[in-house]
C-alpha positions, 0 to 999 in steps of 0.5 A: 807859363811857369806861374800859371803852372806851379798855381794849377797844375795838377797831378798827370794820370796815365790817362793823361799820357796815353790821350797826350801820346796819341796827340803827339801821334796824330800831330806827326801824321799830320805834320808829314802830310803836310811834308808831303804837300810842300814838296808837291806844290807843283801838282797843285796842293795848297796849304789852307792854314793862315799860320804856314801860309799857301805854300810853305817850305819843308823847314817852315812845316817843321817849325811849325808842326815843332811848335805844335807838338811842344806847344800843345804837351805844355798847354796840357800839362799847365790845365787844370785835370779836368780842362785837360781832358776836354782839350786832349779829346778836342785836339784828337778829334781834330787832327784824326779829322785832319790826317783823315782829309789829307789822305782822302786828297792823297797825302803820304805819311813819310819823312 
């Protein structure tokens, strides 16, 4: 990742922070939702993505939602300015999707 870097790495704008903080925001929703889910399994809640399976523990959502949030900041930072760009917006459309259909099944946002 560090080669890829120092070859196409580009100069970071303030834009670039402000879509990647939303990112960072968004993914810390989701990821408590997803807190939520887990400690809920008995009411009938489920996990839908193949990475954490059905039913995962709170420490399995962390490192997971960890991974996202420093994967996903890393994965910025190494594109080229203009990829950037389009895979921040990706990314916030998606998970502002995703918190959207968590609340709208009565997930909390809460540590």
């Amino acid at each position: 990742m560090i080669s890829v870097c120092l070859f196409s790495c580009s100069h970071w704008t303030r834009q670039d922070t402000y879509r990647q903080g939303c990112i960072t925001a968004l993914v810390g929703a989701e990821w408590a939702q997803t807190r939520d889910m887990a400690n809920r399994y008995d009411e009938d809640y489920w996990e839908t993505s193949a990475f954490l399976g059905k039913n995962p523990s709170t420490a399995e959502v962390d490192r997971h939602f960890l991974m996202v949030a420093v994967g996903s900041a890393v994965l910025a930072y190494a594109l080229p300015s203009k990829l950037r760009k389009y895979l921040q917006l990706f990314y916030i459309g998606y998970e502002a999707n995703m918190v959207r259909h968590n609340h709208a099944i009565g997930l909390r946002i809460h540590f």
